[in-house]
Structure formats: C-alpha cells, structure tokens
N, C-alpha and C positions, 0 to 999 in steps of 0.2 A: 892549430893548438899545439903546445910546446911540448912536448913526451915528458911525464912527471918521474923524476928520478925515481930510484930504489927508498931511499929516505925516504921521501916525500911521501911515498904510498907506504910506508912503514907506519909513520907517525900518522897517518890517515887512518889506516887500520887500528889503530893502537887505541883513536880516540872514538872508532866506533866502535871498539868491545867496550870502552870505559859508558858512555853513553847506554848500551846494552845493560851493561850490568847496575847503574845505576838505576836505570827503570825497573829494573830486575826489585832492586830492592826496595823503591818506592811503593811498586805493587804488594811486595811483602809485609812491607811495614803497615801500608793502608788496610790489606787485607786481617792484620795483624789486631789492629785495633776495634774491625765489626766486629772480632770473634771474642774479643776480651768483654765485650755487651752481650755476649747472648745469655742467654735463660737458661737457667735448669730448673730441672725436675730432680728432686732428689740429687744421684749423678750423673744425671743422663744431661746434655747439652745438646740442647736445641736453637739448629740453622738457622740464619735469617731466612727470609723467603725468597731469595732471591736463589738463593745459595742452594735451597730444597727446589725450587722448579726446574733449575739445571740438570740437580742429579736426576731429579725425576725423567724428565728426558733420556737422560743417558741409560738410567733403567729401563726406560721402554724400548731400548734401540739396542739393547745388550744381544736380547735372542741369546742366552746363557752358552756364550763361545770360551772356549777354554782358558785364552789371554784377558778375558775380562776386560779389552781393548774395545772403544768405542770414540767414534768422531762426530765432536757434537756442530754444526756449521750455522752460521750466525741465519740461514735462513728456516732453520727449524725453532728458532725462537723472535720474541718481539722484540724489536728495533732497537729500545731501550737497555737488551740485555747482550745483545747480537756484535754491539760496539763497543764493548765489556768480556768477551769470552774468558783472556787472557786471567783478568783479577777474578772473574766466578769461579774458573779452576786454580786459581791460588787458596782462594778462602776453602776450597772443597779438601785441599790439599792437608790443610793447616786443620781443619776441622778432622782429620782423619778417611774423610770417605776415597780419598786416589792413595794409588800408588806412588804415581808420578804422571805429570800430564806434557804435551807438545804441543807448540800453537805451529802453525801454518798456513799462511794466506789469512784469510777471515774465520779459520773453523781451528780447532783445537782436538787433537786425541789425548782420551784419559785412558785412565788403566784403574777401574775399580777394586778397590779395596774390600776384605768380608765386610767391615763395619758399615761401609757406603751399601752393599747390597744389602744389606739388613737393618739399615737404617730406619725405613719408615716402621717395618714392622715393630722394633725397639721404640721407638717416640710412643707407638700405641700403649706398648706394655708399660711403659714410663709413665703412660697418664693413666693409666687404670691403678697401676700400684701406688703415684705419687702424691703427697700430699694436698696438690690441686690439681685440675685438669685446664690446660691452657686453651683459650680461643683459639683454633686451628685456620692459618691462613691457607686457603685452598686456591692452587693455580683455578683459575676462570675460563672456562671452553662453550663453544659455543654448538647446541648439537641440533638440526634441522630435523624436524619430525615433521614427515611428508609420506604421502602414495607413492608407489612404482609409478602408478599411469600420470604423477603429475612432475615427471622425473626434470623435463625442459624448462619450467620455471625455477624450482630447485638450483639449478645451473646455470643460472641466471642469478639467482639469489647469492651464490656462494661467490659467482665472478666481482658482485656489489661489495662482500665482503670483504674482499682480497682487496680494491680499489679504496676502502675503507683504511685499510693494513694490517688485515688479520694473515695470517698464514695456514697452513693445515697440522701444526699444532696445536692451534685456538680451535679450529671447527671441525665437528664432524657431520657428513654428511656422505652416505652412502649411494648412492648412485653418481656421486663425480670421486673420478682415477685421483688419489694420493689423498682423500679426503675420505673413504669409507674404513668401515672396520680392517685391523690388522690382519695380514696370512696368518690362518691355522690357530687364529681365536675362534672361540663360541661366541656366538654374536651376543646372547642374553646375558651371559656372566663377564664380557666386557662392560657391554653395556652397562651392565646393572655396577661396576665396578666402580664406573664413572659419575655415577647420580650418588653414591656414596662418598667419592675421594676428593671431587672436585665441584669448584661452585659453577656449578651447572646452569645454562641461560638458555631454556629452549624455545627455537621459535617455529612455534604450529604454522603448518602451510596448509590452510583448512580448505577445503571442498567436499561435494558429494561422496567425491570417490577414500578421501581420506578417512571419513566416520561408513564404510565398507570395511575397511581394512583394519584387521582384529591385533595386526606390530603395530598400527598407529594408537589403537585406542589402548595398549598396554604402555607404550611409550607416553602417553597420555597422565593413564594411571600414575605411573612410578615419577611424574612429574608434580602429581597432587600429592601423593601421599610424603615424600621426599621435601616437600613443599619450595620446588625451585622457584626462581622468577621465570618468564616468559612474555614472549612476543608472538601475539596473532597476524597472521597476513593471511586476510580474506581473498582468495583467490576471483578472477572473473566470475561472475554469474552467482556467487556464492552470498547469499544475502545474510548480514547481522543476526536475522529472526531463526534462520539455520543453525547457529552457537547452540550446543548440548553438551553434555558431562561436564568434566571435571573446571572446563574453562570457563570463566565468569566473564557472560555478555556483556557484561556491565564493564568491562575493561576497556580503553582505547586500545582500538586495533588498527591496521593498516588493510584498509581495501582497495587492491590494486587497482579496481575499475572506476575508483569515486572520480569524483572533481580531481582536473589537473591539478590545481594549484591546492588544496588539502593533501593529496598527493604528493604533491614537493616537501610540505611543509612535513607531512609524517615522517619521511624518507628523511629529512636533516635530524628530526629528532632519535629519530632508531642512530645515525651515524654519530653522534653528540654524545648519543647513550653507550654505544662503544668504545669509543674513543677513548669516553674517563674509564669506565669499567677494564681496559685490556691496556690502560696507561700507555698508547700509543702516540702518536704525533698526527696532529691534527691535517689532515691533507687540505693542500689551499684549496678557496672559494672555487678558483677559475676552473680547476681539475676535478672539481668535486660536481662542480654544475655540469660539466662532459659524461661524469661517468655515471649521473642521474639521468641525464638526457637520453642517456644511451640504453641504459637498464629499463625505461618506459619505453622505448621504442619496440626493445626485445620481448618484452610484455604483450602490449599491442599485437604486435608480430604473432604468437602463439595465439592470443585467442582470434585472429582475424584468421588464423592458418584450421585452428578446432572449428572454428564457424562454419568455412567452408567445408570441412572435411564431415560436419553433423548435416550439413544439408543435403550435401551429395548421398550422403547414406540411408537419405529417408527415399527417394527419387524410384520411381517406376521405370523398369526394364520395359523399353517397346519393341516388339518385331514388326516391320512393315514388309510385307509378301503382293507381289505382282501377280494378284487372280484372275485376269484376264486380260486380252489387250483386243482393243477392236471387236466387241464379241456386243450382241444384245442386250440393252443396260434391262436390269430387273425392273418385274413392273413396268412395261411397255408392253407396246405393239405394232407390229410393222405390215402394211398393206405388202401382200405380196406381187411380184411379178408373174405372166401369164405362164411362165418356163418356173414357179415355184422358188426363183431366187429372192433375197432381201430388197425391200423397194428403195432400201435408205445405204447411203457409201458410210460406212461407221468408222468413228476416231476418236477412240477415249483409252482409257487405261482404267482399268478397275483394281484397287487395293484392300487390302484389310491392315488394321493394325490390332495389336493385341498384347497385355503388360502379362509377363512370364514369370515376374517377381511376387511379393507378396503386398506391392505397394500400390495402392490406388491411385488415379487421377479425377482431378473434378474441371470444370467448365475445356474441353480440352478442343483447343483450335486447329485446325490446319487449312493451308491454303487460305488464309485470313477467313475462315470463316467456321462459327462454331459447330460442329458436329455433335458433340453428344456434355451435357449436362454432366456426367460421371461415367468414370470407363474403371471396373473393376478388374483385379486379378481374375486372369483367366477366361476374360470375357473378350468376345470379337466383334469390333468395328468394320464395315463393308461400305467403301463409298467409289463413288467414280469420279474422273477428271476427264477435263477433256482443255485443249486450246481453243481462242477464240473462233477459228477459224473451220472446227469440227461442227457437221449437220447439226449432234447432237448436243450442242448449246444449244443453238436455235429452238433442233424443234422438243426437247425433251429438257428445259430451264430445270424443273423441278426434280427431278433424278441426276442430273450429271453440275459438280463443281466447274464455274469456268474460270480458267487461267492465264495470263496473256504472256507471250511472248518476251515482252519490256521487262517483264515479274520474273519468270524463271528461264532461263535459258534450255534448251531440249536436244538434246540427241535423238534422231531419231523419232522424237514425237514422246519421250519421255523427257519429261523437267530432269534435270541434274542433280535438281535437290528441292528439297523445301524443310522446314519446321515445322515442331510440334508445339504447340504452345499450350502450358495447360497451370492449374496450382496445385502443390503436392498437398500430402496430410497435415503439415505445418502451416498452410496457408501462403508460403512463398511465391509468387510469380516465376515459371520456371519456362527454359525452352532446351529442346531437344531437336539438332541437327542429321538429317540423313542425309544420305548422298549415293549418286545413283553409280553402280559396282558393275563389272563385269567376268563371268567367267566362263572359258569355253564357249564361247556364243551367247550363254545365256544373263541378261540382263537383273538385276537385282536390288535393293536398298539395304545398306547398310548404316548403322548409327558414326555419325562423325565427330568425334571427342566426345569429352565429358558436357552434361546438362549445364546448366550455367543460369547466374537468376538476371530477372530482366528488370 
C-alpha cells in the first residue's frame, strides 16, 4: 500500500474534524428541540424522562466527590439509553444540570452542576408550590423480596433476569455482589427511598422460610401499603394454600415445581412482562428457550440437592462394636468335656449396634435378615454371625445369623462389610454401609460414606 502523502493525511484529518463537528451539532440541535417541549411548572422546567433517569444515575454514583465528576457507562443503564449516552448528556447539558460532559468509548464523564444536584429536590418543591402537580414518570426497578436461607434460587432468578436484559440498575437483590444495597447505606431508608421515588415491581420469592423472616414480611408491608405491582414465585414444596398477608392468592403466580410446560408458559409471560415494562429489546426465541431451559434445570438442581441434604439429616447415627469373637453364643449350652473343656469348636462373631443420635430406626435389617421391628435412640441391639461353615449354624440355627462366603468376603472369619437396612422417621427406605477397620491389631467396624435411600 502506497505511503499517503503529507496532503493527503491533511485533508483527511480536516474532513474528519469537519464530520466531528457536524455531529457535534446535530446532536445539539436534536437535543435542542426535546428541550424546547418540556413542561413547566410555574418556572421550574421539567426533564424529559430520559433525560431525569441519566442524571439520576449519575447522582447515585456521585458519592459527593469534590469535582462533581462522574462516569456514567452504557452498562449501568438500558440498552435503549446506553447507545444514546452522548445526546442524554447534551440534553443534561443544555437543560443546565452538567458543567460540561466527555464521551469516551461507550461511557461518558459529566461534571455536575448545583442545579443537576438539586434537581429532583426542586421538581418536588415546584409541584407542591405550583399550580398543578405533574404525573411523575418514575424510572422502573425491579427489587426481589426473598429469605437469607433461600439465597441459591434468588441467584438463579436474577442470572433469568440479566438473560432477559435487565442489568443491576433495574434490579435490586441483595444477596447477589453488584445487585445488593449500596456501601455505607442504611438498608431501611434506602430502601424505603426506593418504594417511594421509583415504580417499584416486586417479586416475592415465597416459602416457609420466607413468611419466618420478619425483612421479608416488612418488605411485604411497605409493598401493600405503597401499593406496588408484583410477582409471586412459589418456591418448591411451597403450596398456593400457604399465600398469607398482604399478597392476594387469588393472583397468578409462578410455581416453580408445577407442570413443565405451565411452567414455560409463566416464565414467557413474566419475560413479555419486562420486556415492555423496562422498554428493552426483546431477546430472540432460540436464546430465550436456552436460557429457560437452563434456569429450570438450576432449579431442579437445588431442590434435588435440599431433598437430599433434608433426608440425610433426619438418618440415625449407628455404632456397631465387635462384643465377642468365638465365645459361647447367649442362651445355650454346651455338653462339656471330661478335662472340663468346651464340647463344641466355636466360630461366630458377636455384635451390637446401637443409634447415638436422637434419630430412630424402624423395621431395621442386617445380613438380609430382620432383627428388630424398631431400634430406638439409645437403645442396644446384640446379635451373632457366623459363616456357613461354623458348628454354630448347625447346631444353634436359632441364636446365630448365617452368612455365606459368595455374600461377604472375610478376613480372617470377619465379613468386610455388610449393611444396615432399615426406614427413617420420614418413612424413606434407607441403607447404611460399614466396613470392617483395623487398628494396632485390633479389628473394628466403621460407617462407610454417607446413608443413601434405596
């Protein structure tokens, strides 16, 4: 490629100021003529709304710094407003709230003005003193009212959100990082700030644990009385008949655990419903079915992961202790020899089991076979074992378990292992693994993982 003269890149340069500066003025002149439409109140001139959600922004992200300098970037607002920054801070400009503003890549620095920071407050006193009070267009946020303990669905909700195209200007939700309350706010007078300045959309993420929790049922409150709209999402296990206070059962709700395909359909209408409400861009079919697909899987996921983690936690602790080995099974008797020794060669193993928790067990099996109807906390089980091949199968069937060889493998004339088979208090089918331990010579049973249902 030919090296472009001195000229050449002169007059190049020349027509990209001129170009520059033309836009320059377009934007001026466009921004020129919303402002000559706006409304007053007496003398006060009131923003379009486009124009008051910017600076709002910029107010919240001022943190009162001595330059009054703030960079607003096209991902702290919607999509709509984000490919526009340049003309939002011209109109801001002309309307008196900057000083002077900078664009740079996709994001813009202003330099606020007294009048901008005192803006909203003045509009207030404008509509109190003036001769009418104007409909107040209120930016639209979206605030999740949930439990601590139901934090993972939450997180889940908000990631649906984002794939919807809200951002963490639209939503607030406090347990996911860039979406909770501001550093070194009071949460109650943010809060309450919000259900006042803006049209507030809250969506109840209901369960047991959420009607416990005395910030949900205020967040609740201040939603009735406020009188916002909302959206219910019936969490797993959380059944319609459960709906109390302020929220009307009689509302279409979203429950997570319904019919797949009711399910689908709620989830298009909750994203339909955002979509107009936060004047977004409609994300296509193909990407919207991935990222539903996905948010129910996640779903699933957490109550299949809670299911197992409620079951495990109802389960009886067992100890199983080696009481005897080779020794005279209880309840016999043995012909003795003329020398006073044992008539019979003995080979069994004698155990006890016993639950150290506070969990019971009922119908509870071992070595395929059931031992006792119900084994309570605290209580101790005493049985014997023996291999096919021990006198004491033979001759004592009714006192000693027999075991075969094919069944469990032995060390020594101890099985290696066996299960406990037994049903917790929930009525689950459940089994528990031991396994046979050794330490310093002495042989032992120990529990092997976690219980598991059958």
């Amino acid at each position: 490629m030919p090296t472009k003269s001195p000229e050449v890149k002169a007059i190049e340069k020349k027509i990209k100021e001129e170009q520059k500066l033309a836009r320059e003025a377009a934007r001026r002149e466009r921004a020129a003529q919303v402002i000559s439409g706006a409304t007053f109140i007496g003398d006060f001139r009131v923003m379009d709304p486009d124009s008051e959600y910017i600076l709002q922004i910029a107010l919240e992200n001022n943190n009162n710094n001595e330059a009054n300098r703030v960079t607003v970037a096209d991902s702290m607002v919607p999509s709509h407003l984000g490919d526009s920054l340049a003309f939002q801070a011209e109109k801001l400009q002309q309307y008196g709230m900057l000083v002077n503003y900078m664009t740079y890549g996709r994001s813009v620095m202003v330099t606020l003005s007294t009048a901008g920071k005192s803006y909203f407050e003045d509009k207030e006193k404008a509509n109190c003193k003036g001769d009418r009070v104007l409909p107040e267009t209120k930016k639209p946020m979206i605030l999740i009212s949930h439990a601590t303990a139901d934090k993972k669905y939450a997180e889940h909700i908000v990631t649906l959100f984002e794939n919807i195209g809200l951002n963490q200007t639209q939503v607030v939700c406090s347990s996911v990082p860039g979406y909770g309350i501001p550093l070194g706010k009071d949460v109650y007078e943010w809060l309450a700030s919000r259900f006042i300045a803006l049209d507030l959309h809250v969506v109840f993420i209901l369960s047991d644990r959420y009607y416990s929790s005395a910030p949900c049922l205020n967040e609740m409150g201040a939603a009735w009385v406020t009188k916002k709209d909302y959206t219910s999402i019936l969490l797993p296990g959380f059944e319609f008949s459960k709906i109390r206070g302020a929220i009307n059962p009689n509302k279409i709700a979203i429950k997570l655990d319904s019919d797949e395909e009711e399910l689908k359909q709620r989830l298009n209408e909750l994203k339909d419903s955002l979509t107009e409400k936060f004047g977004i861009n409609k994300v296509t079919d193909i990407r919207w079915e991935r990222f539903r697909a996905s948010f129910i899987d996640a779903i699933r996921g957490i109550k299949a992961e809670q299911e197992e983690k409620r079951v495990r936690t109802n389960q009886p602790s067992f100890v199983v202790k080696i009481i005897a080995v080779d020794n005279q099974l209880p309840g016999t008797a043995e012909v003795l020899n003329p020398d006073l020794s044992g008539g019979t060669k003995r080979k069994n193993i004698q155990i006890s089991l016993e639950i150290i928790n506070d969990k019971p067990a009922r119908n509870l099996i071992v070595f395929d076979k059931l031992i006792t109807p119900a084994l309570k906390p605290g209580e101790t089980y005493n049985m014997a074992v023996a291999y096919e091949d021990s006198e004491d199968v033979h001759k004592w069937p009714s006192r000693v378990t027999k075991i075969l060889h094919s069944d469990y493998d032995d060390t020594e004339g101890f099985p290696n292992w066996f299960n406990i088979c037994y049903q917790d208090e929930e009525g689950h089918n459940m089994i528990q693994s031991v396994k046979l331990q050794s330490y310093d010579g002495e042989k032992y049973y120990d529990l092997d993982g976690y219980p598991w249902e059958a």
